[in-house]
Every structure is written in C-alpha cells, then in structure tokens.
N, C-alpha and C positions, 0 to 999 in steps of 0.2 A: 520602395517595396520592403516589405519587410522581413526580418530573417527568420525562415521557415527551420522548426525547431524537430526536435524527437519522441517528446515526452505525449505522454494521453493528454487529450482537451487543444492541444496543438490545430490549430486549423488547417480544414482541407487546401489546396493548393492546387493546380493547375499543373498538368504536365509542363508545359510552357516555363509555369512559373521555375521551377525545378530546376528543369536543363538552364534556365538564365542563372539562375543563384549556383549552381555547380561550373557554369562556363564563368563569373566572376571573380568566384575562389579558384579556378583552376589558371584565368588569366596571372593574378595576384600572383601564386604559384612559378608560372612558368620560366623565370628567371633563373629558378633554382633547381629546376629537373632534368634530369643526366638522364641519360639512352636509356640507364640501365635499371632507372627507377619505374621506367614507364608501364611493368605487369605491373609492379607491387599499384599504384596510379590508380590503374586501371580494374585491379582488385577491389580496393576501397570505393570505387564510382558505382560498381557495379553491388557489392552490400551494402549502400547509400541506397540506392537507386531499389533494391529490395525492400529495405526497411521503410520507407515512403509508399512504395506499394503496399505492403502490408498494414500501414497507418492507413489507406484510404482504402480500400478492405474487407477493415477491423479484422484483420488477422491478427494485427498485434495485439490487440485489446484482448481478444480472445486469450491468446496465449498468456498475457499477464492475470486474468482471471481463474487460468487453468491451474498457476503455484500455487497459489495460499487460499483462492477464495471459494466460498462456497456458495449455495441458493439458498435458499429458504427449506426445501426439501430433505438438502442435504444437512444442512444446520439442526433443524429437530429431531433430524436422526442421531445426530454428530451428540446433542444432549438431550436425546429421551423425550423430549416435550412433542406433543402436539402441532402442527404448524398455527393454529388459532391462537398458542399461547404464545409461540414465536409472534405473533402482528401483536396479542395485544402491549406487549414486553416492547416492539418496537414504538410502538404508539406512546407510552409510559414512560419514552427512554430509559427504560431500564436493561439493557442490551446492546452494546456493540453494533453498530451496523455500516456500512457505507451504502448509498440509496444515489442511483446515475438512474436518472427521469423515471420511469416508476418500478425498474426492479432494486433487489435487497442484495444485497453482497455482503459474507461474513467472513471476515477473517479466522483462521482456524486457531493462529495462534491468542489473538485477540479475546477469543472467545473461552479459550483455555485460560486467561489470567483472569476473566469474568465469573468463571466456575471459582476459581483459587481465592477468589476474596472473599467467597462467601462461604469462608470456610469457621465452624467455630470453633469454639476454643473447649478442648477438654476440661473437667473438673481439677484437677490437676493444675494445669494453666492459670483458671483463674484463682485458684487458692494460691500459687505461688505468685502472682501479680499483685493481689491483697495482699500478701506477705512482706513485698518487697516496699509497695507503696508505706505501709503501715510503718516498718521499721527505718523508712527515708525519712517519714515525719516526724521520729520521733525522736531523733539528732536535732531537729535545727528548732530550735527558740523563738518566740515570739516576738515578734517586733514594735509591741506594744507594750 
C-alpha cells in the first residue's frame, strides 16, 4: 500500500485505507506512549483524520484557492482588462496562469510581478543608461 500523502493531486484513498495506515504508524508508535501522551495522540488522529476529510471533499483545495488565487473574473477585474483579453493573453502565453482541467487560476501576487515588468523606462533612465554605457566604452581599448 502505498503511503497516503497531504499535499493537492494526492490520491483519493479509502476510509479503510486510512484507519490501516494510521493503525501501522500508531503500532510502530506504541512502544513509546505513556498514559499521559494519549489526548495530545488522540488530538493529532483526529486533525489527521480532518485533513483527509477535507482532501476528499475538496475542502481543502477550496480553502487553498481561497489565499492567493483568483478566476478569471476576478483577474480582469484585479487588472482592468476585459475577460476576452484575459483568454487571449492566456492562449499567447503571455500571462501567468495555473489551469486544473478546464478552469484558470491566477495568482495575485504572480500577477502583480507580470504588471511590474512591463514597466518602462523614463527618459531620464534611458539617457542615463546611454550615458553610462557610452563612458564604460570608452576606457577600455581595442583588442585588435
């Protein structure tokens, strides 16, 4: 059997399957548990035993969509655009997206550093870049 994990994409599992993998850790265990560990035990079994509920569910999935991530909806709102130009951008790869079988998930932050790059350069900026370029070249000698 194999050992049932916590993370998203994790496979569904069996009640069954569950209580055996928590009764083989908790065998493994039993060597080493005093009277007095048995709430704190029993604590942990039962927010185990939540969090696996929750994975088959997708409450949890939910809730981890609920921090950072956005729709499509909320995304063209999040930067001005149309949702049409949101698809074609996605299509284009030109946008940020994570895509789980046919819907769009945007990270907020993600999307915020995608705004930020496409930031230009004042006049200013590029006369002092030409400035700097120009007088780095004109130290160093030819090597011909």
């Amino acid at each position: 059997m194999k050992p049932i994990g916590y993370g998203v994409g994790v496979r569904k599992a069996s009640i069954i399957e569950v209580f055996i993998f928590v009764n083989v850790k908790e065998k493994q265990m039993m060597s080493e548990i005093t009277f007095e560990q048995i709430p704190l035990i029993l604590g942990e079994i039962k927010n185990r035993l939540d969090r696996i509920e929750g994975m088959l569910t997708g409450k949890e999935i939910q809730e981890h969509l609920e921090e950072g991530f956005m729709n499509i909806t909320e995304a063209a709102s999040f930067l001005n655009l149309a949702e049409s130009t949101i698809y074609g951008k996605v299509c284009r790869s030109e946008i940020p997206v994570n895509k789980k079988g046919k819907r769009l998930y945007f990270e907020k932050e993600e999307l915020q550093k995608w705004v930020l790059e496409g930031r230009r350069k004042t006049v200013e900026e590029r006369i002092g870049e030409a400035n700097s370029q120009y007088l780095g070249s004109r130290g160093r000698r030819s090597q011909y």
